[in-house]
C-alpha positions as CSV (number, residue, x, y, z in Angstrom):
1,X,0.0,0.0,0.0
2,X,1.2,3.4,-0.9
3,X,0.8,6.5,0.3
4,X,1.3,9.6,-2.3
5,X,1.4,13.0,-1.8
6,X,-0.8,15.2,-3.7
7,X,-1.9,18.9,-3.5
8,X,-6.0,20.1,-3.8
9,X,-7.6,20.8,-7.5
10,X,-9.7,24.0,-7.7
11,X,-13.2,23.5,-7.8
12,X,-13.7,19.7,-7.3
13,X,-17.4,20.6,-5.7
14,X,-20.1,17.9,-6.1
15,X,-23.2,19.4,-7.7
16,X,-26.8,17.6,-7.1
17,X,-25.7,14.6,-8.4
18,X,-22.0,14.6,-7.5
19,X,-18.8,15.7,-9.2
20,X,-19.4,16.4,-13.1
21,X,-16.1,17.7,-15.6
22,X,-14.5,17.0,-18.6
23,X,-13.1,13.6,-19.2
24,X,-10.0,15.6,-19.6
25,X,-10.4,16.6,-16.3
26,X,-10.4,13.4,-14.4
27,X,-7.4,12.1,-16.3
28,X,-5.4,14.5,-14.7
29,X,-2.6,13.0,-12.8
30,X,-3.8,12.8,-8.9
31,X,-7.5,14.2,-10.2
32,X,-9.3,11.3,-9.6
33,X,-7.5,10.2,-6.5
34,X,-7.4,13.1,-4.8
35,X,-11.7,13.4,-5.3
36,X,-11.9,9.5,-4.0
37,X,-9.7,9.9,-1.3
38,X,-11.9,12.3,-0.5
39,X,-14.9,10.5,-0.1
40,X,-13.4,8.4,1.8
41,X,-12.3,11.2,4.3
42,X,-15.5,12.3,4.5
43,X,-17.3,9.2,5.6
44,X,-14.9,8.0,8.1
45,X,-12.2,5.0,7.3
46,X,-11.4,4.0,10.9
47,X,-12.9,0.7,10.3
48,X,-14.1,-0.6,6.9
49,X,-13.1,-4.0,7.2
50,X,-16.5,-5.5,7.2
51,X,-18.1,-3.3,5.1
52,X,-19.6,-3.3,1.7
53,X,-19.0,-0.7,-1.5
54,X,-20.6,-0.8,-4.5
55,X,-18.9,0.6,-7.8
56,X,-20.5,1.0,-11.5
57,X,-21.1,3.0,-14.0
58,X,-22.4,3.9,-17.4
59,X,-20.0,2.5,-19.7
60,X,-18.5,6.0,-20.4
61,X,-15.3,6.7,-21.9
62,X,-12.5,6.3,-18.8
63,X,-15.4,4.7,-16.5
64,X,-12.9,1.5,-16.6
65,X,-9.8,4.0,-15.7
66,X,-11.8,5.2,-12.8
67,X,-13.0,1.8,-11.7
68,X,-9.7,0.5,-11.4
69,X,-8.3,3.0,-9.8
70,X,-11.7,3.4,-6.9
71,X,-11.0,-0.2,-6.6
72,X,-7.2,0.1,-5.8
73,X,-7.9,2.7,-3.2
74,X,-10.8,1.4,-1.8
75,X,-8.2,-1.8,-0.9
76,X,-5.8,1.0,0.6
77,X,-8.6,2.4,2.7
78,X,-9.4,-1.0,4.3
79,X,-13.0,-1.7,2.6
80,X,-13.4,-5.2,3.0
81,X,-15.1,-6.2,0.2
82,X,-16.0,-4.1,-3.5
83,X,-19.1,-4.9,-5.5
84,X,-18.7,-4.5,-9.0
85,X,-21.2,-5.0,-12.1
86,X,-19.8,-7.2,-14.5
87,X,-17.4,-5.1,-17.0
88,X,-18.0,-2.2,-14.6
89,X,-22.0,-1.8,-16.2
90,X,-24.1,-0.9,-13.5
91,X,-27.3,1.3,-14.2
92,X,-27.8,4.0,-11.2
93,X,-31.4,2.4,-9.9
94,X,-29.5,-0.7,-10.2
95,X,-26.2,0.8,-7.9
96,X,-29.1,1.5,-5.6
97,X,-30.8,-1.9,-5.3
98,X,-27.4,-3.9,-4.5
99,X,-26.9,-1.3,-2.1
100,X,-29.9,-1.9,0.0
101,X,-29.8,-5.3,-0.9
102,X,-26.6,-5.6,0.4
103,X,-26.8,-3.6,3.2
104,X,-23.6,-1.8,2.0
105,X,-21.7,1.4,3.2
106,X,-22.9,2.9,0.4
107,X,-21.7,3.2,-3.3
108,X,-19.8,4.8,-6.0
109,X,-21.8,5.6,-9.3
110,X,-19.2,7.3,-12.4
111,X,-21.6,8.7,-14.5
112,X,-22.5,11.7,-15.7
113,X,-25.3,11.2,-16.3
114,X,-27.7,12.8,-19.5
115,X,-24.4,14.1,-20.8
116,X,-22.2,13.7,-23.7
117,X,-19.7,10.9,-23.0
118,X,-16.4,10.0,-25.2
119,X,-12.5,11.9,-24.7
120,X,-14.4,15.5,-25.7
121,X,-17.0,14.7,-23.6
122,X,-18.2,14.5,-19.7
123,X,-17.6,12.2,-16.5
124,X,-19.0,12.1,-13.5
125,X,-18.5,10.4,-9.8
126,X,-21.0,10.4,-7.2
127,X,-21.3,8.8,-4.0
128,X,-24.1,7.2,-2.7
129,X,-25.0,6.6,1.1
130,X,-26.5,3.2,2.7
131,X,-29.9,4.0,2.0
132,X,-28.9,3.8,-1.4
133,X,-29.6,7.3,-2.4
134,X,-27.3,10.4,-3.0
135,X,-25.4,11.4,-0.6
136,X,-26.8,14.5,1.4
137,X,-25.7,17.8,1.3
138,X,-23.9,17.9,4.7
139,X,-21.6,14.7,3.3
140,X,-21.3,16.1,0.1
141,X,-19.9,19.5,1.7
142,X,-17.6,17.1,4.1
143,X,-16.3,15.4,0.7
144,X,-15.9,19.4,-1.0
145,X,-14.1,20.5,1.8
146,X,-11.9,17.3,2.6
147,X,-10.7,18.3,-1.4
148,X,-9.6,21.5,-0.9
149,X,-6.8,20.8,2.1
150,X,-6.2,16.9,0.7
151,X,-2.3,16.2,1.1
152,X,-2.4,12.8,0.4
153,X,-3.8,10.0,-0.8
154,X,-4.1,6.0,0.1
155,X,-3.8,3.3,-3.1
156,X,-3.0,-0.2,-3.5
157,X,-1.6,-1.1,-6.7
158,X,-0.9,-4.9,-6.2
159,X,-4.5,-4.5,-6.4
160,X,-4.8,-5.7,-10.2
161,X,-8.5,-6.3,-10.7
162,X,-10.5,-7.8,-13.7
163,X,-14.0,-7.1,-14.4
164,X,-15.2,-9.4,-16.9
165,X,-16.0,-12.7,-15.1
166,X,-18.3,-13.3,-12.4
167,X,-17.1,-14.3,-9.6
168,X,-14.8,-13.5,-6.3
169,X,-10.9,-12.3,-6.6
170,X,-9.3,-11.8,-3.1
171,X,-6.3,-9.8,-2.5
172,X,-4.1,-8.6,0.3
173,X,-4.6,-12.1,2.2
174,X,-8.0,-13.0,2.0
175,X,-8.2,-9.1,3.8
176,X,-10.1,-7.8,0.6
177,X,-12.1,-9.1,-1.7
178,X,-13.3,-8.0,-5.0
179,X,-17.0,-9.4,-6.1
180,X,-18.1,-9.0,-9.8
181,X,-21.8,-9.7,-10.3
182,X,-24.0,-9.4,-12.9
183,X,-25.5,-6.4,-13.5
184,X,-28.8,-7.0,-14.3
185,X,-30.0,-9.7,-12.1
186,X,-30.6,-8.2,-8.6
187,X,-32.3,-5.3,-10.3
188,X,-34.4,-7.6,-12.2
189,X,-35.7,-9.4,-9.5
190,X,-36.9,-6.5,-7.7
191,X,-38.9,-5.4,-10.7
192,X,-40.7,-9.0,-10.7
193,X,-41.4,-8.0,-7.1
194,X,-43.0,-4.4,-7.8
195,X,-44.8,-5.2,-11.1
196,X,-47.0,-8.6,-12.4
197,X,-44.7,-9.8,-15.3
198,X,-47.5,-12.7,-16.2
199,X,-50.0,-9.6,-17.2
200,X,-47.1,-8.2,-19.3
201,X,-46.2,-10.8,-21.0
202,X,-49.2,-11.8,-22.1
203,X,-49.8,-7.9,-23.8
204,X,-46.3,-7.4,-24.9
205,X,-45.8,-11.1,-26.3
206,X,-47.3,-12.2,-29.9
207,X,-46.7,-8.9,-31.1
208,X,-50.0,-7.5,-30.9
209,X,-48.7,-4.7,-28.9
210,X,-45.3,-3.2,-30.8
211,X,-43.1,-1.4,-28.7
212,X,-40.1,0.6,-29.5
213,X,-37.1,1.2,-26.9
214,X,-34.0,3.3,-27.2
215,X,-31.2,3.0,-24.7
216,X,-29.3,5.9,-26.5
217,X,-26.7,3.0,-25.7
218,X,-26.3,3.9,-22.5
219,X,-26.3,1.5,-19.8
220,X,-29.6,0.6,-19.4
221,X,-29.9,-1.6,-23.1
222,X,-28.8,-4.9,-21.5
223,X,-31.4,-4.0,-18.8
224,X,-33.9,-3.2,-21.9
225,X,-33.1,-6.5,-23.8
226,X,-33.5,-8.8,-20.7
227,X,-36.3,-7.6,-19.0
228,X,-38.7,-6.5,-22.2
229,X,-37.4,-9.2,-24.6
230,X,-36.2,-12.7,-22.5
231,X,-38.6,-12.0,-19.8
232,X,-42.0,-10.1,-21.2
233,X,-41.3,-11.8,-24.8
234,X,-41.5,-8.6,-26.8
235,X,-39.8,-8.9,-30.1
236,X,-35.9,-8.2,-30.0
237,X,-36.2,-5.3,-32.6
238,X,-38.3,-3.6,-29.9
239,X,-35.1,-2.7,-28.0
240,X,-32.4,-0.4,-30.1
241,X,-29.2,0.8,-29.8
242,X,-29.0,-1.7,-26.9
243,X,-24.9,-1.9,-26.4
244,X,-23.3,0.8,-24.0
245,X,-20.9,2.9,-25.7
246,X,-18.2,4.7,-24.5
247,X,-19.5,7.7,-26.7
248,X,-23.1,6.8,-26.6
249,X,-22.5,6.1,-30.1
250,X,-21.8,9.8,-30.9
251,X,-25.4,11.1,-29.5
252,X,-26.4,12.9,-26.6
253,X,-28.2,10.6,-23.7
254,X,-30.9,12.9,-23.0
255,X,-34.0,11.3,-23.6
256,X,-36.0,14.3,-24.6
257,X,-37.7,15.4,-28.1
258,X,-34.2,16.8,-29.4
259,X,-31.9,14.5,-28.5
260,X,-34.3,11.3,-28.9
261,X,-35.6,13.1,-32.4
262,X,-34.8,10.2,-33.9
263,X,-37.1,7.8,-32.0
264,X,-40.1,10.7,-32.0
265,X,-40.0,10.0,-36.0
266,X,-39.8,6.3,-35.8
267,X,-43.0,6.8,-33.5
268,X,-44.9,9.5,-35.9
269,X,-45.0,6.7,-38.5
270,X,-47.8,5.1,-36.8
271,X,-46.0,1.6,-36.9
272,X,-45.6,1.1,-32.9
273,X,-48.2,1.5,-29.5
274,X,-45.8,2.9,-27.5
275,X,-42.3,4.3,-27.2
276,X,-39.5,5.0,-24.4
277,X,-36.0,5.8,-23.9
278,X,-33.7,6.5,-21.4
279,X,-30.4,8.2,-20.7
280,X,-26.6,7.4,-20.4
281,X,-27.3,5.7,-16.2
282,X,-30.7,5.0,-16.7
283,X,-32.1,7.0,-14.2
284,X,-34.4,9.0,-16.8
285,X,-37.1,8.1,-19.2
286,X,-39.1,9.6,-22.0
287,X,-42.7,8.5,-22.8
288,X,-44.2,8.4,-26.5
289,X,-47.5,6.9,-27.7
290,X,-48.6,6.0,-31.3
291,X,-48.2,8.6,-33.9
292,X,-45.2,10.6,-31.4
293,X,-48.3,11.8,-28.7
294,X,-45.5,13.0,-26.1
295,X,-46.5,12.2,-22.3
296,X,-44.6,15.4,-20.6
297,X,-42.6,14.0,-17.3
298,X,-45.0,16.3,-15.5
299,X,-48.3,14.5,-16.7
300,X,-46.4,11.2,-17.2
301,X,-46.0,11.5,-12.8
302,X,-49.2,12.4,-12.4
303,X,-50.8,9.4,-14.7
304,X,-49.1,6.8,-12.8
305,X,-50.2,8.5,-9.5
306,X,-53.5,8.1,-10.3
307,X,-53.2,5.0,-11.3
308,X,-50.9,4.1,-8.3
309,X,-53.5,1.1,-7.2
310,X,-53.0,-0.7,-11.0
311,X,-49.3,-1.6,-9.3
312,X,-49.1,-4.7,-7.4
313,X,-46.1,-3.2,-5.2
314,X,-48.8,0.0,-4.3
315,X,-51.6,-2.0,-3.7
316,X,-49.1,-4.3,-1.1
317,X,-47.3,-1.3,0.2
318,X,-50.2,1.5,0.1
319,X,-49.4,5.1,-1.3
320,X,-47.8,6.8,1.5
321,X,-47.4,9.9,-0.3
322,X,-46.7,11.6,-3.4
323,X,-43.6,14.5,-3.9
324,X,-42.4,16.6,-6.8
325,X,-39.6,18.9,-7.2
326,X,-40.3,22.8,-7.3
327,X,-40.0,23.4,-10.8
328,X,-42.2,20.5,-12.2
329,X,-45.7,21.1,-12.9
330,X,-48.8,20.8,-10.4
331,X,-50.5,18.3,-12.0
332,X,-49.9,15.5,-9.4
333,X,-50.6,18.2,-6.8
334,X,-54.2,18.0,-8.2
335,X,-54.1,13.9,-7.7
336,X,-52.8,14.2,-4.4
337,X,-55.7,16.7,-3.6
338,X,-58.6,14.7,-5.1
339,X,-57.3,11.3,-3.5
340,X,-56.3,12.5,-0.3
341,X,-53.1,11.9,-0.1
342,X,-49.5,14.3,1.4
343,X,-47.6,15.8,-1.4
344,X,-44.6,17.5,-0.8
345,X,-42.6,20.2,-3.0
346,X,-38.7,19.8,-2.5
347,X,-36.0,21.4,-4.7
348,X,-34.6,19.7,-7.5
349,X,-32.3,16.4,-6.4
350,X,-33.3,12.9,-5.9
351,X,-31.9,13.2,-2.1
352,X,-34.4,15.3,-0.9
353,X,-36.6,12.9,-1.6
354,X,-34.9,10.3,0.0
355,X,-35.2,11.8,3.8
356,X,-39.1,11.7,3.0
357,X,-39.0,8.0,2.1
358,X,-36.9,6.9,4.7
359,X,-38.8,8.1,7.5
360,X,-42.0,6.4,5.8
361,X,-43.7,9.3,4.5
362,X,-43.4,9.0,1.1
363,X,-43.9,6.0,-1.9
364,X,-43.9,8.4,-5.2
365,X,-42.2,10.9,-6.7
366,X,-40.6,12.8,-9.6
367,X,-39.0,15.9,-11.2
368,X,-39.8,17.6,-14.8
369,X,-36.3,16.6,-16.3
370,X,-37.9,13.0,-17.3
371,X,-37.3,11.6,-13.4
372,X,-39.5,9.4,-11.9
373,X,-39.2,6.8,-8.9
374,X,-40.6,4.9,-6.3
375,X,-39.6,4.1,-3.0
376,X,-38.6,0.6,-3.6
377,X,-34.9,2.6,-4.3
378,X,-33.8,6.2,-3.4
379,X,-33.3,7.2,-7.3
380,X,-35.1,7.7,-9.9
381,X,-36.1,5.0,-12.4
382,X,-36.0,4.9,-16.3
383,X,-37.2,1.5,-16.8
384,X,-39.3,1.2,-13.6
385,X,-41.4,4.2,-14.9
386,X,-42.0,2.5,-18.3
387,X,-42.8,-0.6,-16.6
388,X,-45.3,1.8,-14.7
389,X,-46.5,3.0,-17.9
390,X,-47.1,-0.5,-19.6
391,X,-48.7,-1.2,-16.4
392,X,-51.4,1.2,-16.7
393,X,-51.7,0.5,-20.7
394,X,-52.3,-3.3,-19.7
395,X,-54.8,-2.5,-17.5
396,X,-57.1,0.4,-18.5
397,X,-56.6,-1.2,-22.3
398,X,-56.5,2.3,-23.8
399,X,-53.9,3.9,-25.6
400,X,-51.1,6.2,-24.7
401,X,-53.0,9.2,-25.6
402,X,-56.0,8.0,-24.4
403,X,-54.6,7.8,-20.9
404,X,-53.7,10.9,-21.2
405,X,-56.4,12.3,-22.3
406,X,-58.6,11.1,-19.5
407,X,-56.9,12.2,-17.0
408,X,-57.1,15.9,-18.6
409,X,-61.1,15.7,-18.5
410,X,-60.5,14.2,-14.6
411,X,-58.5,16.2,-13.3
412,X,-57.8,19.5,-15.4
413,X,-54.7,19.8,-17.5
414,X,-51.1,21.7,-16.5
415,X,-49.7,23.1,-19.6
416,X,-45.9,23.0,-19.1
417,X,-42.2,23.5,-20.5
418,X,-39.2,23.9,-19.9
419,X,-36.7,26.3,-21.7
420,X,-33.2,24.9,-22.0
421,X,-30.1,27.5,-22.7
422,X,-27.2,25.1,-22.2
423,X,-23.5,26.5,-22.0
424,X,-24.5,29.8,-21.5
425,X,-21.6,32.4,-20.1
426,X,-21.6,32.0,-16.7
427,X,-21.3,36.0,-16.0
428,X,-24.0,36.7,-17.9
429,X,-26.5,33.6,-16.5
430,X,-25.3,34.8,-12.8
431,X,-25.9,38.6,-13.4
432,X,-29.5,37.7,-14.7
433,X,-30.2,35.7,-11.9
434,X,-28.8,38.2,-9.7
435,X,-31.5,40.8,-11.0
436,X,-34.0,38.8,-10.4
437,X,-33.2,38.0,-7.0
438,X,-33.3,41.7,-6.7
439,X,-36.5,42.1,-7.6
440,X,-38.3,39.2,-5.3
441,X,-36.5,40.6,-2.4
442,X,-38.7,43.6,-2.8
443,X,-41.8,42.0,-3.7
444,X,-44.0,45.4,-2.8
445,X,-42.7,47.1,-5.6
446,X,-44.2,43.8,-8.1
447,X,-47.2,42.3,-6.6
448,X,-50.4,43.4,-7.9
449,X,-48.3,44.4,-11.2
450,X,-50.1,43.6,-14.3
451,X,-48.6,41.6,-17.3
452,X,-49.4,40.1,-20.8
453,X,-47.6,38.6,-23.6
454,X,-46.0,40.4,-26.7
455,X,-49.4,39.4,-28.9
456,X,-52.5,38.4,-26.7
457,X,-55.4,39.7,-25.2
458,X,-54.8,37.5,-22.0
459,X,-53.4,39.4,-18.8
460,X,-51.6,37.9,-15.7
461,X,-51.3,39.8,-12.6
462,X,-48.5,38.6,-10.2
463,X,-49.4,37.5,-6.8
464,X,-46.4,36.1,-5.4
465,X,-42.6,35.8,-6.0
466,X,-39.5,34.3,-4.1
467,X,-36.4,32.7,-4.3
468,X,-37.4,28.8,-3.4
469,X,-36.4,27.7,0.2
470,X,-36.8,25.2,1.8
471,X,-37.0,23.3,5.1
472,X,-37.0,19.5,5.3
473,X,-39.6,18.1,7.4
474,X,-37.4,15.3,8.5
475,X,-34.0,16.9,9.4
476,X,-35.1,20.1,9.7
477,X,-31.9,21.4,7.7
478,X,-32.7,24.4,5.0
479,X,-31.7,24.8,1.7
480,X,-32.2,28.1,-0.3
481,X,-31.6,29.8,-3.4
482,X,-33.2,27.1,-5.4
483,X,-35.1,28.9,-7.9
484,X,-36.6,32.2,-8.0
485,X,-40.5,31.8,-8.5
486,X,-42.8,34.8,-10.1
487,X,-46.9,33.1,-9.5
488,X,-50.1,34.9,-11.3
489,X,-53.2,35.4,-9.6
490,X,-54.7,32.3,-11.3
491,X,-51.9,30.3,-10.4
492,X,-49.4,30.4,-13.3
493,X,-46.0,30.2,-12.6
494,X,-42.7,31.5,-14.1
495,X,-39.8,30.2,-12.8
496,X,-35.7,30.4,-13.1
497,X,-32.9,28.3,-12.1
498,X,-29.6,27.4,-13.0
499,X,-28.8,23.7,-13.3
500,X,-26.0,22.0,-11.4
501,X,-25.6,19.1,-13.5
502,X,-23.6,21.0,-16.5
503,X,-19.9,20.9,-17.0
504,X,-19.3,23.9,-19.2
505,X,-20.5,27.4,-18.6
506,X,-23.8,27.5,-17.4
507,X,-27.6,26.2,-18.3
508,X,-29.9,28.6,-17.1
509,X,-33.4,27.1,-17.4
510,X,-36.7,28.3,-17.3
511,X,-39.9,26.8,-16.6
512,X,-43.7,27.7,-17.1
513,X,-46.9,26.6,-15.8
514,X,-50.6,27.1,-15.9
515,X,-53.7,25.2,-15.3
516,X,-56.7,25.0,-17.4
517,X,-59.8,23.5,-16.7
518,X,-61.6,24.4,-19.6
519,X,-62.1,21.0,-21.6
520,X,-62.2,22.9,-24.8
521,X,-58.8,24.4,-24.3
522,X,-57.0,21.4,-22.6
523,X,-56.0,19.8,-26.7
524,X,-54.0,23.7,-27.4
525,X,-50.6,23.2,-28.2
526,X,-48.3,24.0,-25.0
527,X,-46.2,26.1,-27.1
528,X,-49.7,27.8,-28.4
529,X,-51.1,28.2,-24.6
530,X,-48.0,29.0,-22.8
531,X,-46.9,31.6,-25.1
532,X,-48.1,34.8,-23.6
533,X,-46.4,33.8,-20.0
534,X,-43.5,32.7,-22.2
535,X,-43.1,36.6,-23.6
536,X,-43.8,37.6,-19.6
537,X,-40.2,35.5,-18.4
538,X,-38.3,37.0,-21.0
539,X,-39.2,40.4,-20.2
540,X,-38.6,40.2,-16.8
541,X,-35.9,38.6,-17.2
542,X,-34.1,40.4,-19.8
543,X,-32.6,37.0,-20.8
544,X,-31.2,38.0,-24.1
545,X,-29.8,40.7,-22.7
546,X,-28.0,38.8,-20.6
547,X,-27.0,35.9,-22.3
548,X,-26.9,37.0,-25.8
549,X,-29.4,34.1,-26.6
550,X,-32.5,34.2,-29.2
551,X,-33.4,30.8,-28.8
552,X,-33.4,28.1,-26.0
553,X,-30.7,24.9,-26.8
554,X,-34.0,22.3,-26.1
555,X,-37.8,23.4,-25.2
556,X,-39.5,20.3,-22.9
């Protein structure tokens, strides 16, 4: 075991879902290193000897790089034993089940995520705690400030790991031992547990029912193949692009309408019932139904709340209560209301969340950026959520945009989007946000203020405005400055953040909201609806002032 002497890296800071740079970045001599030995730090080494870690990730360009080198130091820190997906695959949710399965320390994810992977592109590690979930934000402040006064760090280089064969390698003298499972069995066993794979089988076998899949390959296409081909006998053409890449194949892993275009047009055709796809760790999905009909996250969260009781694992566990994140729409809110159950509005990050389930107050949740989960993990799901979906398709034997459509006339429809500006200047995004935060600390001088779009009759008047804060119910701790909120009189909102999950300048986005209840209006085009309150944010802001930007990089 070695010892080596190292000096801090600016800026190694985890974000919501841990430490995101350039590839170019982490290959950095001692970059890597000094961020794991970090961790490490943090969570106290004194005595890891019978404890568990888990390590995986996406299958991202120097994710094997990384793993060895976690691995070697995880030896030199005393961890008695390393869990490891086979070839270092291990989808997020999936990281998370063999966590709790395992009753582990917690785990190590390398991923970043929705991002571009390959040499140009991004990487990511994140640590995870022993409920499975991201780590909180008093452990992920330990870990930034154990990086800035690091002077050395621990590694075992006899260590010389292999990935590809399952099984157990022990080193050191039987004092560590390396585990290599695969990746997709745990995972799919719990999914068995949650939903009833004879009813899906019997719709998605035969062919009756065509489905199309797109694992962007990212790391959940293995997960894709096994469970909705070998297990639920769809066709094997209905997953694609099935095989992680260490480039994603050259795309972008965001499963949203411009980055997933090219499933959207396969869909439009009219040859398929239903279409999904996911991102580079699996932790996000996209829903499409025949012809392209786009399920927004928002709605798609709200669907499978009111449906909750069409899931074998809700019916056995009961709905303990429902959550979204600040910035996603209130259409669950609206479910909640109507079926009596808590809902709770958290900022944006799966780990606030995770407090809520824990303490037993909580069994579904999700965010607007295509996340949605359950309690039976502490992240969100991509292929959980479609099995969700397929779920309620099965059993209310209506289509995709029938669903939908229903549960406008139930409950009243939120139009939503969001407005993506990705690697904007970071002066410019922090100067607008800046002003606006100026202006909802003096809320007197705006409320009652009337406002209306560049070309429409229809007028808003602002009733409320604030920069999000909150206070978790379970700890008590606070976080603030998570989004500054402008709400209308008839319950519209406007609101501005800037994400944490970008690696180069800064992605300012911005979301709208508004409820109608009017059936006749409830088919308009979001775009078409939302427009007016669309003009309103850009006024207030002054975001092309700002930024210099005409038009947003992707509109949700």
């Amino acid at each position: 075991m070695a010892t080596v002497a190292t000096e801090p890296f600016e800026g190694q800071k985890p974000g919501t879902s841990g430490l995101r740079k350039k590839a170019k970045e982490f290959r950095r001599p001692g970059y890597t290193e000094n961020f794991v030995q970090s961790i490490f730090d943090a969570i106290g080494t004194a005595d890891l000897t019978q404890s568990t870690l888990v390590v995986g990730g996406d299958g991202r360009y120097y994710m094997r790089d990384a793993l060895r080198i976690i691995v070697q130091m995880a030896a030199a820190n005393k961890v008695g034993r390393v869990v490891v997906g086979k070839n270092g695959i291990l989808s997020t949710p999936a990281v998370s089940t063999l966590i709790r399965k395992r009753k582990s320390l917690g785990g190590i994810i390398l991923t970043a995520s929705h991002n571009p992977g390959g040499p140009d592109g991004d990487f990511g590690i994140k640590y995870n705690t022993g409920n499975g979930g991201p780590a909180p934000e008093g452990i992920t402040k330990a870990i930034f400030e154990k990086t800035k006064s690091i002077k050395e760090y621990r590694i075992c280089k006899e260590v010389q790991a292999e990935f590809d064969c399952i099984g157990e390698q022990t080193f050191l003298g039987g004092q560590f031992v390396l585990e290599i499972v695969d990746s997709i069995t745990d995972y799919a066993a719990l999914m068995k547990e949650i939903f009833d794979f004879d009813l899906l089988r019997t719709f998605l076998s035969g062919g009756k029912f065509r489905i199309l899949v797109d694992a962007m390959n990212g790391v959940m296409g293995p997960y894709a193949s096994r469970i909705f081909c070998e297990e639920l006998g769809a066709p094997a053409e209905s997953v694609i692009r099935n095989v992680p890449l260490e480039d994603f194949g050259g795309g972008h892993p965001d499963p949203n309408l411009t980055y997933a275009a090219d499933l959207v047009a396969v869909l439009k055709k009219g040859e398929h019932d239903f279409g999904a796809a996911f991102d580079g760790d699996g932790d996000r999905n996209m829903i499409l139904g025949r012809g392209g009909f786009f399920v927004n996250p928002s709605d798609s969260l709200a669907v499978i709340a009111a449906h909750n009781q069409s899931i074998p694992y809700f019916k056995q566990t009961g709905m303990k209560g429902m959550a979204r994140s600040m910035p996603t729409s209130g259409a669950i809110d609206r479910v909640a209301k109507e079926d009596h159950f808590s809902l709770y509005e958290v900022p944006t990050g799966w780990k606030f969340f995770g407090n809520l389930m824990d303490a037993g107050k909580l069994s579904l949740c999700g965010e607007e950026s295509f996340g949605t989960g359950s309690d039976h993990v502490r992240e969100k799901d991509g292929l959980w959520a479609v099995l969700a979906w397929l779920t309620i398709l099965a059993t209310s034997k209506q289509s995709v945009e029938q669903v939908v459509n229903s549960h406008w006339t139930k409950y009243g429809r939120n139009f939503f989007t969001r407005y993506d500006y990705e690697g904007v200047e970071s002066v410019g995004a922090n100067e607008m946000m800046e002003k606006l935060r100026t202006i909802v600390a003096n809320p007197a001088d705006v409320i009652g203020k009337e406002f209306a779009g560049k070309d429409d009759n229809r007028r808003y008047t602002l009733s409320a405005c604030d920069d999000f804060r909150y206070e978790d119910p379970i700890d008590k701790s606070i976080t603030e400055k998570q989004g500054v909120r402008f709400i209308f009189s008839d319950g519209s909102r406007i609101v501005f953040r800037l994400s944490g999950t970008g690696t180069g300048g800064a992605t300012i986005r911005l979301y709208i909201d508004s409820f109608e209840s009017d059936p006749t209006r409830q088919m308009e085009d979001a775009q078409v609806a939302l427009r007016p309150l669309i003009d309103i944010a850009l006024e207030i802001s002054q975001l092309q002032k700002h930024t210099g930007r005409t038009e947003p990089t992707v509109i949700t």
